[in-house]
C-alpha positions in Angstrom: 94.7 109.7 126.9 97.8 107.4 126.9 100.3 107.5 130.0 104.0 107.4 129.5 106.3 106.2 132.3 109.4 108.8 133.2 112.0 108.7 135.3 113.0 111.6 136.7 115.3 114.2 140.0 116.5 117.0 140.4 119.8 118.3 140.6 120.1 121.2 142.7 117.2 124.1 140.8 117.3 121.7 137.4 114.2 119.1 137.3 116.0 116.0 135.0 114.1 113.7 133.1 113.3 111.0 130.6 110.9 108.7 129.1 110.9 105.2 130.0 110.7 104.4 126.3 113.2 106.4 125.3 116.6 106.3 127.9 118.4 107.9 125.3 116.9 110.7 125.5 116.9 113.1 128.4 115.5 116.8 129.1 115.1 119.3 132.4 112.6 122.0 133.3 112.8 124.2 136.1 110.0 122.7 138.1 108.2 118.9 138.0 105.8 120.7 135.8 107.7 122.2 133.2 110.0 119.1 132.8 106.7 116.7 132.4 106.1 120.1 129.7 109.3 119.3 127.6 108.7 115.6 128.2 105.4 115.7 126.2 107.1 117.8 123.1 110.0 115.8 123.2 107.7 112.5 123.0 105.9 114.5 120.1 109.5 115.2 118.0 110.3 111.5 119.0 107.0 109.7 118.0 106.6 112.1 114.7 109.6 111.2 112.9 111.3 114.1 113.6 114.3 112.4 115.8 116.2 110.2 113.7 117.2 106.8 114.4 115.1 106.4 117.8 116.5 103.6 119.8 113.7 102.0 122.4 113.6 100.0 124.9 111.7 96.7 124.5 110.7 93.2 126.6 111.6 89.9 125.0 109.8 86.7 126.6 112.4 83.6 126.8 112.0 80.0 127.8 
């Protein structure tokens, strides 16, 4: 099983969220559990081509 990193709060009954990966991309559930829910399909639509022009986050090692 792989682990994804979120960030994530809530705003007053809305549970806010988003990949790690993926900042551009953000969702909300009604609880902690049903955001981490539409995290998972959203990482699905994102990581099965069906999001268009993904952008990501990446590390870059310099001198």
């Amino acid at each position: 099983m792989q682990a994804l990193r979120f960030v994530y709060w809530q705003d007053g009954d809305a549970w806010l969220g988003y990949l790690e990966e993926y900042p551009d991309y953000q969702t909300q559930g009604t609880s902690l559990e049903d955001l981490k829910d539409h995290l998972r399909d959203m990482w699905s639509d994102i990581t099965s081509g069906h999001v268009p022009a993904v952008r990501r986050v990446g590390e870059l090692d310099v001198a």
